[in-house]
PLY file of the C-alpha trace (Angstrom):
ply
format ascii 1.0
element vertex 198
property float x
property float y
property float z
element edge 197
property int vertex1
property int vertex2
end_header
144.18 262.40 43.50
143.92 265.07 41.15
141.08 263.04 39.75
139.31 262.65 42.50
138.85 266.75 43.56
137.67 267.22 39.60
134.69 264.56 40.59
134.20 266.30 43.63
133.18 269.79 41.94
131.20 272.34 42.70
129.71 271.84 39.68
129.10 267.67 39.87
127.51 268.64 43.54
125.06 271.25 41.29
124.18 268.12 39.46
123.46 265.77 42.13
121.23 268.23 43.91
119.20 268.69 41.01
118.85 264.81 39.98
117.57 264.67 43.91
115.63 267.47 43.72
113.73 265.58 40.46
113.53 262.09 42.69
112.09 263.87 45.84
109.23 265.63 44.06
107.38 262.49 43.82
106.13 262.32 47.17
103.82 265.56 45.54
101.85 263.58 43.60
100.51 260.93 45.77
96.83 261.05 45.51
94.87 263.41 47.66
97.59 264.39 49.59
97.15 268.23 48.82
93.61 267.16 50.27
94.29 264.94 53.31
96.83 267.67 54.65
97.97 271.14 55.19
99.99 273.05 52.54
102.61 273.13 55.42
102.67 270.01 56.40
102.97 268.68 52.61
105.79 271.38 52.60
108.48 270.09 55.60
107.13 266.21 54.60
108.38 267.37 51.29
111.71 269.05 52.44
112.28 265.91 54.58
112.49 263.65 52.25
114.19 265.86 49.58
116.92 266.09 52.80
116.60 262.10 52.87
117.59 261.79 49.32
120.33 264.86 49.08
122.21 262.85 51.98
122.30 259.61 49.86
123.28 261.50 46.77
125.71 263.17 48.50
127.20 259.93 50.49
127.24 258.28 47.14
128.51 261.14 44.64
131.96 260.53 47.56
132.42 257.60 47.23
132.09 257.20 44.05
135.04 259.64 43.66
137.06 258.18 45.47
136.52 254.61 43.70
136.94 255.97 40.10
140.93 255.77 39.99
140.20 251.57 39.99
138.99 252.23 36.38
143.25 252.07 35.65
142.52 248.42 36.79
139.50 247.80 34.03
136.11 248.49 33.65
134.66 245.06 34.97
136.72 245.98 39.10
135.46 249.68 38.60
132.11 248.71 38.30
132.01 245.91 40.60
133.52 248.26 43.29
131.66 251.01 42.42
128.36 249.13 42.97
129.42 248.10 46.24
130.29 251.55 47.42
126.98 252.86 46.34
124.77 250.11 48.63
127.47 251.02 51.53
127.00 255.08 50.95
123.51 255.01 50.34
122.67 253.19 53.60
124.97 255.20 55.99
123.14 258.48 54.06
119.41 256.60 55.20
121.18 256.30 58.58
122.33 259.93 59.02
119.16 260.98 57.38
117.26 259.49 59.95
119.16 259.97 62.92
119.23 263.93 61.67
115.20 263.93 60.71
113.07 261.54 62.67
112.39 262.25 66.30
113.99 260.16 68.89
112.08 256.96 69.51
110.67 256.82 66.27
113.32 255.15 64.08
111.68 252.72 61.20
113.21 249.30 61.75
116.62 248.64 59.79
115.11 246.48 57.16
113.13 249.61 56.57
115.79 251.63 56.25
117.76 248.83 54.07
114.84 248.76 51.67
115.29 252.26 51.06
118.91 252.51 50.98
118.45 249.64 47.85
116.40 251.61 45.96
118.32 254.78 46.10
121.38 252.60 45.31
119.58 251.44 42.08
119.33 254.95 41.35
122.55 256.04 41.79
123.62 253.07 39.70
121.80 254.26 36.70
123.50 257.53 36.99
126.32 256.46 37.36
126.41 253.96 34.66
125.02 256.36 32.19
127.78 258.69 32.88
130.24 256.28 32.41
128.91 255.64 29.14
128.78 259.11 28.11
132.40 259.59 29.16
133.52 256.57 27.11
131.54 258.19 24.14
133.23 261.27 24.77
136.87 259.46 24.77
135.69 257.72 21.46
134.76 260.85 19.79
138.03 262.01 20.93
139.66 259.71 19.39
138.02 259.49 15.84
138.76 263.33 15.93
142.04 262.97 16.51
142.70 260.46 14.04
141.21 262.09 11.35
143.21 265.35 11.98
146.18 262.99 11.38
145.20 261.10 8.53
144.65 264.28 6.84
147.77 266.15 7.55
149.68 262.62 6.37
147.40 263.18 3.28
148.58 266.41 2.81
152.07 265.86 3.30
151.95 262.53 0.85
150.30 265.39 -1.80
153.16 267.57 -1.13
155.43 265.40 -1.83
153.80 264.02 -5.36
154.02 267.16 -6.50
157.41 268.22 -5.17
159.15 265.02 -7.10
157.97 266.32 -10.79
159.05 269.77 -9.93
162.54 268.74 -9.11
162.49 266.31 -12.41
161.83 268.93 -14.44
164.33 271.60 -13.08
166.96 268.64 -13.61
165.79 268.00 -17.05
166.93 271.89 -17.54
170.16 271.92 -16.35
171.07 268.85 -18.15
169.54 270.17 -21.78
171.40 273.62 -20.90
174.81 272.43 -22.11
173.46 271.28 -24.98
172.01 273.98 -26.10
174.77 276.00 -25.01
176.96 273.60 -27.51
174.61 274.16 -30.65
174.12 277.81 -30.31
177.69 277.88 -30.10
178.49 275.62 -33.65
175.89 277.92 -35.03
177.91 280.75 -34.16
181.48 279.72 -35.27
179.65 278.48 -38.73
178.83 282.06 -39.33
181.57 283.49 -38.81
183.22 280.85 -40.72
180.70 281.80 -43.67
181.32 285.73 -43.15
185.04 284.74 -43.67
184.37 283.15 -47.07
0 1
1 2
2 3
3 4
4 5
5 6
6 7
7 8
8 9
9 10
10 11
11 12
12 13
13 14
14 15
15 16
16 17
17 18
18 19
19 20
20 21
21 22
22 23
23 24
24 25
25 26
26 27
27 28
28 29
29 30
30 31
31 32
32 33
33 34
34 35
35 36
36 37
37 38
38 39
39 40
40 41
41 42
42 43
43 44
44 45
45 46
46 47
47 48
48 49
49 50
50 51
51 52
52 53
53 54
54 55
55 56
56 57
57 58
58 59
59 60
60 61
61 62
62 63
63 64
64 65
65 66
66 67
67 68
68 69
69 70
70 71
71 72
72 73
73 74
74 75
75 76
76 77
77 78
78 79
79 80
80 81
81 82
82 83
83 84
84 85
85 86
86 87
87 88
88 89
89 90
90 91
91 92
92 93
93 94
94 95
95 96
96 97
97 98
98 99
99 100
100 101
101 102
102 103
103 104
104 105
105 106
106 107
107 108
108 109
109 110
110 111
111 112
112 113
113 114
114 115
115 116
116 117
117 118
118 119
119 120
120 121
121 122
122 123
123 124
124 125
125 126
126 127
127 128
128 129
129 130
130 131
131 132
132 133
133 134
134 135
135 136
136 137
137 138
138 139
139 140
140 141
141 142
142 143
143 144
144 145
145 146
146 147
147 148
148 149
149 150
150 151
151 152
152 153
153 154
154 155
155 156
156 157
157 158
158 159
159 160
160 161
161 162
162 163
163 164
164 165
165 166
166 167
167 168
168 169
169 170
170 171
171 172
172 173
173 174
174 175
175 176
176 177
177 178
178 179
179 180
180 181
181 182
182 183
183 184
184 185
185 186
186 187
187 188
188 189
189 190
190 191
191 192
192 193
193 194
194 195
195 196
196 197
């Protein structure tokens, strides 16, 4: 669940505004249309159809939340699922969209609003495909990262101990030549006194 309210961000619903803000300014650049009609009327056909498009992002962005926990169950059922619930969202956000913008009576037919529901669904599959890629890049990065953080602080440690094992072989090499020399010096010192005697 947690999962779920981190899709559902403020900052995820920032971004699908804006990628329906981008879609919806197309209807601007139909030819002539600045000519053909009013500034105002090129205005609310413009808001309309930004509204259009916002619902379907919207509807979609949802559900899409709420499917992403299947990707436990692989990546094939999340997609396959997630496809489906972006035809099913995008056509109920056509349906409120046109129920909340077109005056009574003058509904397009449902094929209409099918066709339309499609194509948004094909765009909200290529979003949503090419953020599951950049998440798996992400993890992958992740990942490399984190292995070669470990690798080197095995490295390190394996240096460590290379030089920790002459270190210890040449304190023991000390302690074992001390009673040796500790035997000499002391024959050297009973010989003089032995010659002092003389």
């Amino acid at each position: 669940m947690r999962s779920i309210w981190e899709d559902l961000s403020w900052q995820r619903f920032a971004s699908v505004i804006g990628v329906c803000l981008i879609l919806s300014t197309q209807v601007l650049f139909q030819p002539g249309i600045v000519e053909q009609w009013p500034l105002e009327s090129v205005a609310r056909g413009w808001f309309d159809y930004f509204a259009e498009i916002l619902l379907c992002g919207a509807a979609m962005w949802i559900t899409v939340a709420f499917v992403n926990p299947l990707r436990a169950y692989g990546p094939a059922r999340h997609a396959a699922a997630a496809l489906l619930a972006l035809a099913v969202a995008s056509f109920i956000g056509s349906s409120i969209a046109m129920l909340l913008l077109q005056p009574p009576g003058f509904y397009p037919p449902l094929s209409s609003i099918a066709g339309d529901s499609f194509r948004w669904a094909i765009f909200g599959a290529i979003v949503f495909f090419a953020r599951e890629h950049l998440q798996r890049e992400t993890r992958a990065t992740a990942a490399l990262e984190a292995a070669s953080i470990e690798r080197t602080s095995l490295d390190k440690q394996m240096i460590e101990a290379q030089l920790e094992v002459p270190a210890r072989s040449a304190a023991g090499a000390d302690r074992a030549a001390f009673p040796l020399q500790h035997a000499r010096a002391r024959e050297a010192a009973l010989r003089r006194a032995a010659g002092n005697r003389r």
